[in-house]
PDB file of the backbone (N, CA, C, O) and the ligand in Angstrom, with CONECT records:
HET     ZN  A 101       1
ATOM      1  N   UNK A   1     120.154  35.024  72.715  1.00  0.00           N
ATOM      2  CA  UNK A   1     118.718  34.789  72.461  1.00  0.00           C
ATOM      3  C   UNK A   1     117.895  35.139  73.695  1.00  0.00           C
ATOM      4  O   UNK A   1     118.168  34.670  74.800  1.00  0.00           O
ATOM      5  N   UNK A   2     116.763  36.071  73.453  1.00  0.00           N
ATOM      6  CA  UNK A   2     116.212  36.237  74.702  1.00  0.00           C
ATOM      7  C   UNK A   2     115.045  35.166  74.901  1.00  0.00           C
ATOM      8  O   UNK A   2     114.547  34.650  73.900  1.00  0.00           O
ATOM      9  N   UNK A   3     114.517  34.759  76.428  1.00  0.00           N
ATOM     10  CA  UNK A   3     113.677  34.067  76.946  1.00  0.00           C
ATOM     11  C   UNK A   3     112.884  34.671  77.099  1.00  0.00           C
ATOM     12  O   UNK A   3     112.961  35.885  76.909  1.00  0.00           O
ATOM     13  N   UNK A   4     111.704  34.022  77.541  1.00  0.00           N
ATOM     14  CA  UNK A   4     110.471  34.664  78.174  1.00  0.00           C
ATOM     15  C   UNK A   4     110.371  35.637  79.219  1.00  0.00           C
ATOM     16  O   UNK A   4     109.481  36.485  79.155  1.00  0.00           O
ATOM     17  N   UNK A   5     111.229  35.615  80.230  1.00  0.00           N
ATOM     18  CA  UNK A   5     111.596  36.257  81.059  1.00  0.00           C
ATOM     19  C   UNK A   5     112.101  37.768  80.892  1.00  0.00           C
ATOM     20  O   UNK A   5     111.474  38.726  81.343  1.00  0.00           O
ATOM     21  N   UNK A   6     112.906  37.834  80.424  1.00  0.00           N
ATOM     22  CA  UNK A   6     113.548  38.911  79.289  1.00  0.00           C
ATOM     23  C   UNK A   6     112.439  39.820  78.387  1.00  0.00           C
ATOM     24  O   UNK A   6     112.337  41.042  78.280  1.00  0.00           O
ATOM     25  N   UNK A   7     111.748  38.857  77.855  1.00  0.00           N
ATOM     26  CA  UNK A   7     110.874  39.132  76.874  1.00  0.00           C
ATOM     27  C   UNK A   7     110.008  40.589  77.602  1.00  0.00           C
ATOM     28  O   UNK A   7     109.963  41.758  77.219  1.00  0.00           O
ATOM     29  N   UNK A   8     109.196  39.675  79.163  1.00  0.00           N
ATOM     30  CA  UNK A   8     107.807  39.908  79.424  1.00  0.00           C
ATOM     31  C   UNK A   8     108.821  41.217  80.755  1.00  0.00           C
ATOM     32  O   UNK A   8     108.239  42.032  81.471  1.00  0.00           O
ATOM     33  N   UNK A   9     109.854  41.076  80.718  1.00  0.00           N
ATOM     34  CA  UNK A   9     110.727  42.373  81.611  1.00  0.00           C
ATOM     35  C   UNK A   9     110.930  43.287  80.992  1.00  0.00           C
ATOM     36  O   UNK A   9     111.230  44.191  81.772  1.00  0.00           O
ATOM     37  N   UNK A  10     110.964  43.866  79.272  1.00  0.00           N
ATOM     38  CA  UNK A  10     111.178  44.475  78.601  1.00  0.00           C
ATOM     39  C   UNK A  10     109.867  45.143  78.086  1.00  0.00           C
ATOM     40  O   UNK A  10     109.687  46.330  77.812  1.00  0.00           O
ATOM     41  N   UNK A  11     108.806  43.871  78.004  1.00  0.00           N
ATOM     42  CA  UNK A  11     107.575  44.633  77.197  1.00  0.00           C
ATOM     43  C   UNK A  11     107.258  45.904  77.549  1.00  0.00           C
ATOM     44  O   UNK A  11     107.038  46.654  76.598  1.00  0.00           O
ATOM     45  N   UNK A  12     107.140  46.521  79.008  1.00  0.00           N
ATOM     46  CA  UNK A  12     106.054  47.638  78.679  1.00  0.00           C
ATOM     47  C   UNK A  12     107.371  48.535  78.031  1.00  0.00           C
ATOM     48  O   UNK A  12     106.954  49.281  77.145  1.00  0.00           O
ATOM     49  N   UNK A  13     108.480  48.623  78.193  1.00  0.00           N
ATOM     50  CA  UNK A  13     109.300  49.711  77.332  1.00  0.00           C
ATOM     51  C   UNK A  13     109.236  49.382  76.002  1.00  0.00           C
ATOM     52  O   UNK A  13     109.449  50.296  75.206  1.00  0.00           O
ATOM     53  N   UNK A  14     108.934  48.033  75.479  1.00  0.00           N
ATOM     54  CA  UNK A  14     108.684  47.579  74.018  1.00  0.00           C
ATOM     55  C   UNK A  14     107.358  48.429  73.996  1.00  0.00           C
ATOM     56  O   UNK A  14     107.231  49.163  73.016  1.00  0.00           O
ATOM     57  N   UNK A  15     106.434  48.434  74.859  1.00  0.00           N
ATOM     58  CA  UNK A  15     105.299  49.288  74.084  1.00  0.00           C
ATOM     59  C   UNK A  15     105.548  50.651  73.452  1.00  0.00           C
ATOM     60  O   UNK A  15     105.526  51.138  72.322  1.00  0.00           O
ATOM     61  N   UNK A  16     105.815  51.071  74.795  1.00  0.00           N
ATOM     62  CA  UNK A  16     106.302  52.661  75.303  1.00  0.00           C
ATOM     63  C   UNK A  16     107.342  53.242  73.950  1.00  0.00           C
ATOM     64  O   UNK A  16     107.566  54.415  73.654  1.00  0.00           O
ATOM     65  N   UNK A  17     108.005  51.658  73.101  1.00  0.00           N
ATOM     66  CA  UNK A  17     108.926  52.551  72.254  1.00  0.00           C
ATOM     67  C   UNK A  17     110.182  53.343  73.084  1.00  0.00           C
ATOM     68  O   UNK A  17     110.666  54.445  72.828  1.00  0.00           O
ATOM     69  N   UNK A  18     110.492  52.513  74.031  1.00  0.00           N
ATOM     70  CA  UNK A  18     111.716  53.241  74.831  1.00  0.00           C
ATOM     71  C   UNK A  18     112.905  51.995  75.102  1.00  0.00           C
ATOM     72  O   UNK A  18     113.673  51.946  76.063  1.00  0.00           O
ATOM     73  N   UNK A  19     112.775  50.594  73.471  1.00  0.00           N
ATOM     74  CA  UNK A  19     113.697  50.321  73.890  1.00  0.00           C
ATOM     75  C   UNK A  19     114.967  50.360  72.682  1.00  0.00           C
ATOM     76  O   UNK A  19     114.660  51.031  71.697  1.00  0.00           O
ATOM     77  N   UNK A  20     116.206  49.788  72.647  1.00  0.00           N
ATOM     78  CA  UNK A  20     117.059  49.930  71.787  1.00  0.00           C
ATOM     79  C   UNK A  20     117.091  49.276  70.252  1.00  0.00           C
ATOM     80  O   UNK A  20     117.109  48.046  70.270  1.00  0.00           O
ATOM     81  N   UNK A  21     117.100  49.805  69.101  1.00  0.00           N
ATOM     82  CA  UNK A  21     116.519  49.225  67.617  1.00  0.00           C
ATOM     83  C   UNK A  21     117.169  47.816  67.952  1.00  0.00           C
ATOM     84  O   UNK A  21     116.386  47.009  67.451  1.00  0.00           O
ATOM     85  N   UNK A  22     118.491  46.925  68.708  1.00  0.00           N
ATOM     86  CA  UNK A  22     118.979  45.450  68.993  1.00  0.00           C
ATOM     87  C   UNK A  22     117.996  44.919  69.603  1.00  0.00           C
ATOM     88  O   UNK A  22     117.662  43.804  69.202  1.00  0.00           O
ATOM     89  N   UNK A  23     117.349  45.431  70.566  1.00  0.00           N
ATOM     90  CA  UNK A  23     116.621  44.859  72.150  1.00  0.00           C
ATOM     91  C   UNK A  23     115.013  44.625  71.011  1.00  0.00           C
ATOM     92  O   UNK A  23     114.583  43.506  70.731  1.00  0.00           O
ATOM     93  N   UNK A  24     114.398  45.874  70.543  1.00  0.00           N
ATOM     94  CA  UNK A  24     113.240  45.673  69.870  1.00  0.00           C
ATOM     95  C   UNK A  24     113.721  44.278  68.748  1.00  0.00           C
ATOM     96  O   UNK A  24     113.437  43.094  68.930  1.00  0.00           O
ATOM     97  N   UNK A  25     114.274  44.687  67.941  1.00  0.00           N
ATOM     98  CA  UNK A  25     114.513  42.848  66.786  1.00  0.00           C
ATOM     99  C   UNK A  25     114.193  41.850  67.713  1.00  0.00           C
ATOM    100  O   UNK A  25     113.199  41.135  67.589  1.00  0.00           O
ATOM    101  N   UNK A  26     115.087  41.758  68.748  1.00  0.00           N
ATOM    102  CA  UNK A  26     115.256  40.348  69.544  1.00  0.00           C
ATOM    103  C   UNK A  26     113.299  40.110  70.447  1.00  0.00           C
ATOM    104  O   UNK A  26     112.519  39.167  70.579  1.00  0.00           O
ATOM    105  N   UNK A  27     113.308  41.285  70.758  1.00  0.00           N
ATOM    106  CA  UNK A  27     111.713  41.401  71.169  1.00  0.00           C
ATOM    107  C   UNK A  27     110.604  40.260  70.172  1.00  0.00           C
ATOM    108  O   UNK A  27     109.797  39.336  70.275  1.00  0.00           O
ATOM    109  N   UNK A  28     111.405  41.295  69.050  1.00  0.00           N
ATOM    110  CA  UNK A  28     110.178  40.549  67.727  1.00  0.00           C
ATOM    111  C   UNK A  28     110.314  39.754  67.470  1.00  0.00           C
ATOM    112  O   UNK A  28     109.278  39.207  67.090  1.00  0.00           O
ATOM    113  N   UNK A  29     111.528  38.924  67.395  1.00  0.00           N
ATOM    114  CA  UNK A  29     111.770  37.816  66.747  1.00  0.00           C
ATOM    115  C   UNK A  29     111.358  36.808  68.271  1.00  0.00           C
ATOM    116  O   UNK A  29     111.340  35.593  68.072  1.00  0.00           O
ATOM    117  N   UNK A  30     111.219  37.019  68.908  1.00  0.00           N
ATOM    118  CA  UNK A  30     110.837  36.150  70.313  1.00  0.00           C
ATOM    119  C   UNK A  30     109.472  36.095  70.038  1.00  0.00           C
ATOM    120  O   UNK A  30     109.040  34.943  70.079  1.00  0.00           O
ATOM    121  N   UNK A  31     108.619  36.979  69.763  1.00  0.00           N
ATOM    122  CA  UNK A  31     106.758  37.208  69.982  1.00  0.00           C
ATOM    123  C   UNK A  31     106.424  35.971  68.916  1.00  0.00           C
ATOM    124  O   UNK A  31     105.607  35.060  69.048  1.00  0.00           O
ATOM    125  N   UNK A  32     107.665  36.353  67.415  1.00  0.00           N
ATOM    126  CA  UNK A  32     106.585  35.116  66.331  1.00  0.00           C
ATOM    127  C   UNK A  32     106.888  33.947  66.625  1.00  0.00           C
ATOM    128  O   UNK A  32     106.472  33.058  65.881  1.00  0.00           O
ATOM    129  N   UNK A  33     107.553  33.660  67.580  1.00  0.00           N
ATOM    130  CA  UNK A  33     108.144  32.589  68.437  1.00  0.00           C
ATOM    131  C   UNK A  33     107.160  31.914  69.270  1.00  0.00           C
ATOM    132  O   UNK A  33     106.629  30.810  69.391  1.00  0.00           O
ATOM    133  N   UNK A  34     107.157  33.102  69.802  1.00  0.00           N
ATOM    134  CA  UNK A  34     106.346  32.103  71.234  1.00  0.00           C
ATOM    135  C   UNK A  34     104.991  33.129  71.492  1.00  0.00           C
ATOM    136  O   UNK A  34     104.810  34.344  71.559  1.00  0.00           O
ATOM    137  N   UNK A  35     104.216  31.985  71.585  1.00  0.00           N
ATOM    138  CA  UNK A  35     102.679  32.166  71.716  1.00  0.00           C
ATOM    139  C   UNK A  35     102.088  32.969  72.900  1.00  0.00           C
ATOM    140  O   UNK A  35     101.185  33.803  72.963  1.00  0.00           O
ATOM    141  N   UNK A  36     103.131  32.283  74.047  1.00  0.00           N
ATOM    142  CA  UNK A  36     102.426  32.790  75.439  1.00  0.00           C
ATOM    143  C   UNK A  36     102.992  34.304  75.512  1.00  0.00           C
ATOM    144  O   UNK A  36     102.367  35.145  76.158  1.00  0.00           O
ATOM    145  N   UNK A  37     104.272  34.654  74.788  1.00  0.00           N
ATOM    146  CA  UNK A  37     104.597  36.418  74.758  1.00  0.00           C
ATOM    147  C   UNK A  37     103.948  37.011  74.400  1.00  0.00           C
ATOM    148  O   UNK A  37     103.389  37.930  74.999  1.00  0.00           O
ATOM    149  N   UNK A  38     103.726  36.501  72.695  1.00  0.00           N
ATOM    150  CA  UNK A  38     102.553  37.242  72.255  1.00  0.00           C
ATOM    151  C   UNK A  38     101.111  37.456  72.596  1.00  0.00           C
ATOM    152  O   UNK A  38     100.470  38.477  72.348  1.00  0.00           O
ATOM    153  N   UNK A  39     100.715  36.473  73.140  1.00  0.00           N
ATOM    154  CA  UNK A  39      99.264  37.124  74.445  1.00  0.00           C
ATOM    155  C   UNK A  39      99.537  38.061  74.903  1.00  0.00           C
ATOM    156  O   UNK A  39      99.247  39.178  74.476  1.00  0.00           O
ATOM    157  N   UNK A  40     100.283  37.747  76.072  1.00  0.00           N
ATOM    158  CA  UNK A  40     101.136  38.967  76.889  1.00  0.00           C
ATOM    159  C   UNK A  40     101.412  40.265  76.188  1.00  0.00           C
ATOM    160  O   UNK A  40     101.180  41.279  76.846  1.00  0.00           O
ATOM    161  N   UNK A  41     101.676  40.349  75.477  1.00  0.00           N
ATOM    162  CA  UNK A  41     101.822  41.615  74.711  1.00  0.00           C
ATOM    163  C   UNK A  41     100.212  42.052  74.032  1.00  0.00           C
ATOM    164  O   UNK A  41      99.330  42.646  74.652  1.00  0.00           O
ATOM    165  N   UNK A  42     100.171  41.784  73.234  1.00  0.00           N
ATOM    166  CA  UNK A  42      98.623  41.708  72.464  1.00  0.00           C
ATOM    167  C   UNK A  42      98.303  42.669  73.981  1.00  0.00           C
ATOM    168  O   UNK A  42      98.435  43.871  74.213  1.00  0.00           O
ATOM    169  N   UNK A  43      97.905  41.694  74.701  1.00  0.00           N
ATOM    170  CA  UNK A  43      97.677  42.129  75.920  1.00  0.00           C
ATOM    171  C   UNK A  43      97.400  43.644  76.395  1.00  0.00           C
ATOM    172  O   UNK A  43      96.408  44.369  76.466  1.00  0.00           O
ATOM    173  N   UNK A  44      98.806  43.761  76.692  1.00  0.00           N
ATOM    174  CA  UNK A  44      99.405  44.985  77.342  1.00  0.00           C
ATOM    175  C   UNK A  44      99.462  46.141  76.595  1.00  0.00           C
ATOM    176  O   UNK A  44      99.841  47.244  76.989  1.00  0.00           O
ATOM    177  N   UNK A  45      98.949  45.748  75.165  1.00  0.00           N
ATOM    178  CA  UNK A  45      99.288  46.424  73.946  1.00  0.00           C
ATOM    179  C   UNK A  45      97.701  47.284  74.265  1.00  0.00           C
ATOM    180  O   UNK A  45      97.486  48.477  74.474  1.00  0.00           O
ATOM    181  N   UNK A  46      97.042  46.453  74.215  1.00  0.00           N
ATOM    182  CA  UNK A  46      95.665  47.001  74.249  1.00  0.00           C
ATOM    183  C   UNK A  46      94.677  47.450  75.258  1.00  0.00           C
ATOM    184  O   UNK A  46      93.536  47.869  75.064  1.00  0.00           O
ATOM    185  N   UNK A  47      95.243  47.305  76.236  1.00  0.00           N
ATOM    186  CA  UNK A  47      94.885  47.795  77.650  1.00  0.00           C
ATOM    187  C   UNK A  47      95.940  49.232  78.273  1.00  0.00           C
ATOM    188  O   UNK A  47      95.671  50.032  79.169  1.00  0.00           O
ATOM    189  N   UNK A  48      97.343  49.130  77.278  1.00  0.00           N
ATOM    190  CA  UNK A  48      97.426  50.766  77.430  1.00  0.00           C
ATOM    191  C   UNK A  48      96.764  51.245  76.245  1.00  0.00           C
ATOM    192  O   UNK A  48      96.490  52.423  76.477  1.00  0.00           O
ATOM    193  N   UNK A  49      96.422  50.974  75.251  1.00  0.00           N
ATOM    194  CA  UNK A  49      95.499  52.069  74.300  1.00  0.00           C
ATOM    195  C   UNK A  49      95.052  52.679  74.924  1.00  0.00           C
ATOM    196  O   UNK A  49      95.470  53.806  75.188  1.00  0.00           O
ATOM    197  N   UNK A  50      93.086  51.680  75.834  1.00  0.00           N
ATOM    198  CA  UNK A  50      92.423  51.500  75.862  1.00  0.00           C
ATOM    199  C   UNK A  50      92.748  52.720  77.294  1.00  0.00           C
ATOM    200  O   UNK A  50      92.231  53.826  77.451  1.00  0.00           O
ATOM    201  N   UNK A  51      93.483  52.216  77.924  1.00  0.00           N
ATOM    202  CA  UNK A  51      93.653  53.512  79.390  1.00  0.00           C
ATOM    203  C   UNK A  51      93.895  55.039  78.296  1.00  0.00           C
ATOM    204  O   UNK A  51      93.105  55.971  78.144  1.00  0.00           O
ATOM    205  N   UNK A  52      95.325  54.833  77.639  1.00  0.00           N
ATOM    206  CA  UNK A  52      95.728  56.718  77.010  1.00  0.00           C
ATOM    207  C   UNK A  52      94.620  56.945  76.381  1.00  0.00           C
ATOM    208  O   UNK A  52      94.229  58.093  76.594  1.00  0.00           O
ATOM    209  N   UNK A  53      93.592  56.034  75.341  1.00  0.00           N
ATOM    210  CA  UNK A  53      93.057  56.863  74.452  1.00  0.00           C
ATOM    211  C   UNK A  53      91.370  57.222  75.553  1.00  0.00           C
ATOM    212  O   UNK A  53      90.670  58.234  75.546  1.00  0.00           O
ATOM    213  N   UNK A  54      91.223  56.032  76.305  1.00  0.00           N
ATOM    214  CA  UNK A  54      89.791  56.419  77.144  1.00  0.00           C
ATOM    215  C   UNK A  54      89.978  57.451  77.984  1.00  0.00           C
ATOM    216  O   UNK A  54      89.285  58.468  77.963  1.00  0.00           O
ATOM    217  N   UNK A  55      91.002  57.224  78.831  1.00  0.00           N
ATOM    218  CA  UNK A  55      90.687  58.098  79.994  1.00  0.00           C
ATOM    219  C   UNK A  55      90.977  59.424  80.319  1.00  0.00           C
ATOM    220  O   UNK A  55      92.084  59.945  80.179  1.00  0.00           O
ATOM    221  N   UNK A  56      89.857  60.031  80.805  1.00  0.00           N
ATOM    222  CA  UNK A  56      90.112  61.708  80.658  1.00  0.00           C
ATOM    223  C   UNK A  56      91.517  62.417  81.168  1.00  0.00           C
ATOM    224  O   UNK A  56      92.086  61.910  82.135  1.00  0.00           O
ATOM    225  N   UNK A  57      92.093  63.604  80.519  1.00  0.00           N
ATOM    226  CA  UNK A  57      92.939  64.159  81.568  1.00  0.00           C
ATOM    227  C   UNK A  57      92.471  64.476  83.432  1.00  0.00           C
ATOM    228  O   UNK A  57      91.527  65.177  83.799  1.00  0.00           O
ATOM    229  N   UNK A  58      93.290  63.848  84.192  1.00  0.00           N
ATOM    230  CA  UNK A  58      92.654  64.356  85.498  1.00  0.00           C
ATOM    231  C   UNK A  58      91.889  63.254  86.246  1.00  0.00           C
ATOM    232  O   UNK A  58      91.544  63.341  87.425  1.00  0.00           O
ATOM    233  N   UNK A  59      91.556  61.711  85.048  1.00  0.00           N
ATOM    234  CA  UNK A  59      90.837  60.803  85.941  1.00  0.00           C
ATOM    235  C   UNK A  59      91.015  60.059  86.500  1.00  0.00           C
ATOM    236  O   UNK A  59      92.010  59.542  85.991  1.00  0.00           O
ATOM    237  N   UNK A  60      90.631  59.280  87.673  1.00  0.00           N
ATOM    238  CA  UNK A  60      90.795  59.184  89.491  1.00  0.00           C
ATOM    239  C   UNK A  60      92.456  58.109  88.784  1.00  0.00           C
ATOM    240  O   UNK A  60      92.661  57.315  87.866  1.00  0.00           O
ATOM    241  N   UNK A  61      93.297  58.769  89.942  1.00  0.00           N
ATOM    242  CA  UNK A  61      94.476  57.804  89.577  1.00  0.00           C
ATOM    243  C   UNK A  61      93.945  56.519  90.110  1.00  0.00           C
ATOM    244  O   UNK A  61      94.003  55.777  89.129  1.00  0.00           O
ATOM    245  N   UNK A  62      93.573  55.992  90.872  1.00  0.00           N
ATOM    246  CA  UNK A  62      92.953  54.492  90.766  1.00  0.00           C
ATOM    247  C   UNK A  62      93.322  53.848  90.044  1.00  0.00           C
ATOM    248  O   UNK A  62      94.061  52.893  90.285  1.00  0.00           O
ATOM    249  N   UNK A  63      92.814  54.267  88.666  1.00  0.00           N
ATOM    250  CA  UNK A  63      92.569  53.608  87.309  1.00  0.00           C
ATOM    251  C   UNK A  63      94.069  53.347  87.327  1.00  0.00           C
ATOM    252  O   UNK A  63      94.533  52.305  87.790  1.00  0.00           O
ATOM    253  N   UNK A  64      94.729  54.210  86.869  1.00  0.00           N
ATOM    254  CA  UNK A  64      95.526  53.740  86.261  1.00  0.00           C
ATOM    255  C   UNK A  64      96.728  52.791  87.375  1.00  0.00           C
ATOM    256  O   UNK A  64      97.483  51.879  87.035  1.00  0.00           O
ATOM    257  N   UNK A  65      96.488  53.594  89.176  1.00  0.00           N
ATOM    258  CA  UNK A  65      97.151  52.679  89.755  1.00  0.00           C
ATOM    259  C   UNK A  65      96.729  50.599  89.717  1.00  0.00           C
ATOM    260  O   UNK A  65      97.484  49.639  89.875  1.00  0.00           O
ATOM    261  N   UNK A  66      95.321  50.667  89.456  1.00  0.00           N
ATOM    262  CA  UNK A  66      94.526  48.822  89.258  1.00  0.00           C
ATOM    263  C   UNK A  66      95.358  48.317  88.185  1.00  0.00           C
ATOM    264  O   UNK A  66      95.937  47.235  88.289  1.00  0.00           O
ATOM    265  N   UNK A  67      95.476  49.342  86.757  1.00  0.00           N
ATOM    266  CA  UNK A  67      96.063  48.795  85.588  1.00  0.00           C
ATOM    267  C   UNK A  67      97.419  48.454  85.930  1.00  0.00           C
ATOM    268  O   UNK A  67      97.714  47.265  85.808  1.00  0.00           O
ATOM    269  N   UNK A  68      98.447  49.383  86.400  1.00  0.00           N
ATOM    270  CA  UNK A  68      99.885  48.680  86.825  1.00  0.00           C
ATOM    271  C   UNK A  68      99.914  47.740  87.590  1.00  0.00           C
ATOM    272  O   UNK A  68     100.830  46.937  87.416  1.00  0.00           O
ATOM    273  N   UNK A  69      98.965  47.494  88.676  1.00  0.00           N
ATOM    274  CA  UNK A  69      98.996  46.167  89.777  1.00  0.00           C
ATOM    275  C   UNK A  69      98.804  44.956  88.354  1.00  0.00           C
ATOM    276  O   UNK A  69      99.680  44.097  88.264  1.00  0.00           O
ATOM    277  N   UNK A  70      97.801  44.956  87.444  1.00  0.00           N
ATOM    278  CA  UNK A  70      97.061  43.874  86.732  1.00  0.00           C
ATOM    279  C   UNK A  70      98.557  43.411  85.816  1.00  0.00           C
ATOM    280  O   UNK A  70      99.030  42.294  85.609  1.00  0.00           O
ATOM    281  N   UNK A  71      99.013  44.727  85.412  1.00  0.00           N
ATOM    282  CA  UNK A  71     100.109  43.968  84.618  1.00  0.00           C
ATOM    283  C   UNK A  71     101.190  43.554  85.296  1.00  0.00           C
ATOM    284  O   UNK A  71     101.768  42.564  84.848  1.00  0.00           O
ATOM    285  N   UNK A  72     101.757  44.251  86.619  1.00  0.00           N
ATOM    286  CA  UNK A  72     102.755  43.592  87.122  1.00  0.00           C
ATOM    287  C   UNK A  72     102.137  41.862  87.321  1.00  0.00           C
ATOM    288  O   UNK A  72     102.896  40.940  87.022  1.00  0.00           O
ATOM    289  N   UNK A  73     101.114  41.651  87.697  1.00  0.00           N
ATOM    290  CA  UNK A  73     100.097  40.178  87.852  1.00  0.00           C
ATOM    291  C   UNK A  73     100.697  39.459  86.356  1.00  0.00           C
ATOM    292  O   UNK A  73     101.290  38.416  86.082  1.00  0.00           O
ATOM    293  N   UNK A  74     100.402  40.137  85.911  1.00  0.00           N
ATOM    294  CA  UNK A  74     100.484  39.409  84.093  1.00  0.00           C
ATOM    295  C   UNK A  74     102.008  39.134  83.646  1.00  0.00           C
ATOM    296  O   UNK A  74     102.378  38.129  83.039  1.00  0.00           O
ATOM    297  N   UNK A  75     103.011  40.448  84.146  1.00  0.00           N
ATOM    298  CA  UNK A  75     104.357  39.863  83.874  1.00  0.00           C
ATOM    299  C   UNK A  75     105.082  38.851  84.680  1.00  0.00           C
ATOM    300  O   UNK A  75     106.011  38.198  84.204  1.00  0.00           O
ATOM    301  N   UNK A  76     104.654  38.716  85.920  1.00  0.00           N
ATOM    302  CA  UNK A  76     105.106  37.863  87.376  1.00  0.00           C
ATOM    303  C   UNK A  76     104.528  36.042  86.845  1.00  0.00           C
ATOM    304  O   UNK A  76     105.102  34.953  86.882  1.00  0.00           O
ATOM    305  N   UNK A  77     102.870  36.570  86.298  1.00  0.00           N
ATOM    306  CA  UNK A  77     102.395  35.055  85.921  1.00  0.00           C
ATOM    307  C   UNK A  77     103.059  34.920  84.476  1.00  0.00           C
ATOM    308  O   UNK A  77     102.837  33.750  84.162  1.00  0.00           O
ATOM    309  N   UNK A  78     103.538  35.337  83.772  1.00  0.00           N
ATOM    310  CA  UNK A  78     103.985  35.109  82.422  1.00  0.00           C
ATOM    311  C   UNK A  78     105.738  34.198  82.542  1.00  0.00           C
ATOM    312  O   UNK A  78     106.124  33.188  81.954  1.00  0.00           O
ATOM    313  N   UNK A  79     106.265  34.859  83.287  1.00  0.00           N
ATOM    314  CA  UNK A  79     107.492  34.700  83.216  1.00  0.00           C
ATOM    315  C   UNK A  79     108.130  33.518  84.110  1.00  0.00           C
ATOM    316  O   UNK A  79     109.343  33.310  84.084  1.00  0.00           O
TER     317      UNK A  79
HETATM  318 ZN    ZN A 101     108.165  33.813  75.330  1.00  0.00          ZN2+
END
């Protein structure tokens, strides 16, 4: 059974779709579980949209270096 820990160490490849059809079930069956994953995800879910689908090809890596600091913040406070 995976924990929270597990959970919020796996998500961004759960987004990304880069993890194994065993690892994703156990993912899912953890989120309708527990409340504070599913923030966390919701989360992370929508703040990479919101970066791939907004931001131009070519724009200031900044951006996207603030967004990896915010979520490493979010998986460190989650777990
Ligand atoms: Zn959890």
């Amino acid at each position: 059974m995976f924990d929270c820990r597990q959970v919020l160490a796996e998500l961004s490849n759960y987004v990304d779709d880069e993890v194994t059809l065993e690892l994703r079930h156990a993912i899912e069956e953890h989120l309708a579980r527990c409340g504070r994953c599913s923030v966390v995800y919701d989360t992370t879910r929508r703040t990479l949209k919101i970066v791939s689908g907004s931001l131009p090809p070519g724009a200031p890596l900044a951006v996207s270096e603030r967004l990896h600091v915010r979520l490493r913040q979010l998986f460190a406070g989650g777990a």
